[in-house]
C-alpha positions as CSV (number, residue, x, y, z in Angstrom):
1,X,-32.6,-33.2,56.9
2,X,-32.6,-36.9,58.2
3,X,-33.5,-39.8,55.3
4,X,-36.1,-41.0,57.4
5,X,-39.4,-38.4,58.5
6,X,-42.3,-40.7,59.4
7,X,-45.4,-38.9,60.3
8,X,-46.8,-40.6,63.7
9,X,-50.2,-40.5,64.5
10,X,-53.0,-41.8,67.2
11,X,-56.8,-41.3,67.2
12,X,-57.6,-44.5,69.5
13,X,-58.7,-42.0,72.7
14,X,-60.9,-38.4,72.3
15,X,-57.1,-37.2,71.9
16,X,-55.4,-36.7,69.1
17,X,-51.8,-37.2,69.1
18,X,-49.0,-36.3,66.4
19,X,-45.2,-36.7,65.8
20,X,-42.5,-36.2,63.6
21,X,-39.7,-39.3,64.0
22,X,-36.3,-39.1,62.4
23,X,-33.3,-40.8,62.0
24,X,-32.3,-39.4,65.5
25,X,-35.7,-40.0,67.4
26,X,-37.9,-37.7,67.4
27,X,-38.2,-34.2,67.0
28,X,-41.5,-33.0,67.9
29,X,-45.1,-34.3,69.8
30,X,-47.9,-33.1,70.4
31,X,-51.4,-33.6,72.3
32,X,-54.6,-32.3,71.0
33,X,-57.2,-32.9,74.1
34,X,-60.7,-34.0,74.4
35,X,-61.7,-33.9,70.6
36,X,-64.3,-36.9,70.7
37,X,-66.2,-37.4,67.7
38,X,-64.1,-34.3,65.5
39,X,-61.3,-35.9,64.9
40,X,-62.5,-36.5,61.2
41,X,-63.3,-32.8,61.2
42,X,-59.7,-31.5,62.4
43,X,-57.2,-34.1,61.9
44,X,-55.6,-32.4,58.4
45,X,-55.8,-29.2,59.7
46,X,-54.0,-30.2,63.1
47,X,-51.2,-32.3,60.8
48,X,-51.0,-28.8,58.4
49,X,-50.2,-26.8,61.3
50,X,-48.0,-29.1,63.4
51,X,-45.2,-29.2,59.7
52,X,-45.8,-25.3,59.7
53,X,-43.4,-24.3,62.5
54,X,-40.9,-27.0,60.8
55,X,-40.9,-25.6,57.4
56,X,-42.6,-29.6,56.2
57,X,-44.7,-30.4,53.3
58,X,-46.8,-33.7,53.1
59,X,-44.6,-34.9,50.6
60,X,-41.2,-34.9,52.6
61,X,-43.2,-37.5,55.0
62,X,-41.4,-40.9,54.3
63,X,-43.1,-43.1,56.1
64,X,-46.8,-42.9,58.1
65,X,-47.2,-44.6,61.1
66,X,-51.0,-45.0,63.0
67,X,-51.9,-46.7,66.4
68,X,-54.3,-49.8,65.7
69,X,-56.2,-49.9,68.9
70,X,-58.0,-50.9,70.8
71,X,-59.5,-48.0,70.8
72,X,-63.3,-46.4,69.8
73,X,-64.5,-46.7,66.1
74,X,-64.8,-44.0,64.9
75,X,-61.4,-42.7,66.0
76,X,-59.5,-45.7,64.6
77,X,-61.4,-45.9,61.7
78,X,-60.2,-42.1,60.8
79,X,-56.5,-42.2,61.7
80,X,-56.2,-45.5,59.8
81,X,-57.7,-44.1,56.8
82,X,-55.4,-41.0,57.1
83,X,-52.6,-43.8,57.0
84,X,-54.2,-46.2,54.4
85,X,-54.4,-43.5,51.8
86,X,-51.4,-41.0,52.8
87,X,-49.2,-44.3,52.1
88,X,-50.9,-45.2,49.0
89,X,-51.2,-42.1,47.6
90,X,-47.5,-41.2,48.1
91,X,-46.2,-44.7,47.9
92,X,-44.4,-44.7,51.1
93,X,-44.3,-47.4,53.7
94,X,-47.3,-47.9,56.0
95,X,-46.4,-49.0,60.0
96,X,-48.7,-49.4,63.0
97,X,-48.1,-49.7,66.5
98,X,-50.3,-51.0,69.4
99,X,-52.5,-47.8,70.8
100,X,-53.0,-49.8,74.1
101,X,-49.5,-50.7,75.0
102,X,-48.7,-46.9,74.2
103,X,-51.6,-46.0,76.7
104,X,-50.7,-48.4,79.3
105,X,-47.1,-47.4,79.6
106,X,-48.7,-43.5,79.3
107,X,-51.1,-44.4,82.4
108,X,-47.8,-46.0,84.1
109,X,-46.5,-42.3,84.1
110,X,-49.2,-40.2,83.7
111,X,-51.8,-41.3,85.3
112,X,-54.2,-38.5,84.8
113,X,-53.4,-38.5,81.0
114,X,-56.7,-38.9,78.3
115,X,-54.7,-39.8,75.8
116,X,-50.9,-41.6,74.5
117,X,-47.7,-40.3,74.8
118,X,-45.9,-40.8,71.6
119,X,-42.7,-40.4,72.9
120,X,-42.9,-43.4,74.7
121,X,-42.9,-45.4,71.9
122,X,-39.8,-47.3,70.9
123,X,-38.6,-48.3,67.4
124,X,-38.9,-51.7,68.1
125,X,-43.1,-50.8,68.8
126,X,-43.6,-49.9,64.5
127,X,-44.7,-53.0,62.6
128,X,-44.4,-52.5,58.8
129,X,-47.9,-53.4,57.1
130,X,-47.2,-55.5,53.9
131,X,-50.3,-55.6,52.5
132,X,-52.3,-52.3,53.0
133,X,-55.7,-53.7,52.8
134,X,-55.3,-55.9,55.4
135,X,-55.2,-53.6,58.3
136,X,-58.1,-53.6,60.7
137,X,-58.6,-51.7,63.5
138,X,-58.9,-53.6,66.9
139,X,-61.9,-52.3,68.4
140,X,-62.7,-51.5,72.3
141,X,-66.4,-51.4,74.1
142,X,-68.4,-51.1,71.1
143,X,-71.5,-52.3,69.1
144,X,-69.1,-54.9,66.8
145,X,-67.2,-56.2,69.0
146,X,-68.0,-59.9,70.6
């Protein structure tokens, strides 16, 4: 198995979507449409079942990586918990990665698409978070933004 499994994750859009990056790029994604306002409700038990196939447990993950936004409260404020504590709990490194470059360059191609395509993501897009309580989310068309 590779030395590096980092557990990618995005709940900027109603979607919810999940990878598994390794040392050789990655080796799965997956899109979970139209879940608005559930994503609190579902996102362990969609993570549980997308290791099952690959024989993973939670504590192989070596690294957690969460889009930042912009995106809708709620949503952000869920995946980047899932993060926050995942990397604390298991004291593994904590990375983010711009939701709304990942949804532009997904619009570019798939312009019909609800939600990011992880695999567009490059290495160069993770941004290692030195100091896990200060990551905030970057909020979009909601009551606390200016």
């Amino acid at each position: 198995m590779s030395s590096v499994l980092r557990l990618v994750l995005d709940t900027s859009t109603p979607d919810v979507a999940l990878g598994v990056w390794t040392d050789e790029g990655w080796m799965e994604v997956v899109r979970h449409s139209n879940l608005p306002q559930q994503q609190s409700k579902v996102l362990f038990n969609l993570i549980k079942d997308f290791f099952r196939p690959f024989g993973i447990e939670a504590k192989e993950v070596t690294e957690i990586a969460v889009g930042r936004g912009p995106g809708s409260y709620t949503g952000l404020r869920v995946g980047i918990t899932v993060g926050k504590v995942w990397a604390y709990a298991q004291k593994i490194p904590l990375k983010t990665f711009s939701s709304g470059e990942l949804m532009q360059r997904t619009k570019d191609l798939e312009p019909e698409a609800t939600g990011p395509n992880l695999e567009l993501l490059k290495e160069s897009d993770f941004e290692v978070v030195e100091d896990i309580n200060s990551l905030e989310p970057i909020y979009q068309n909601d009551h606390f933004s200016n």
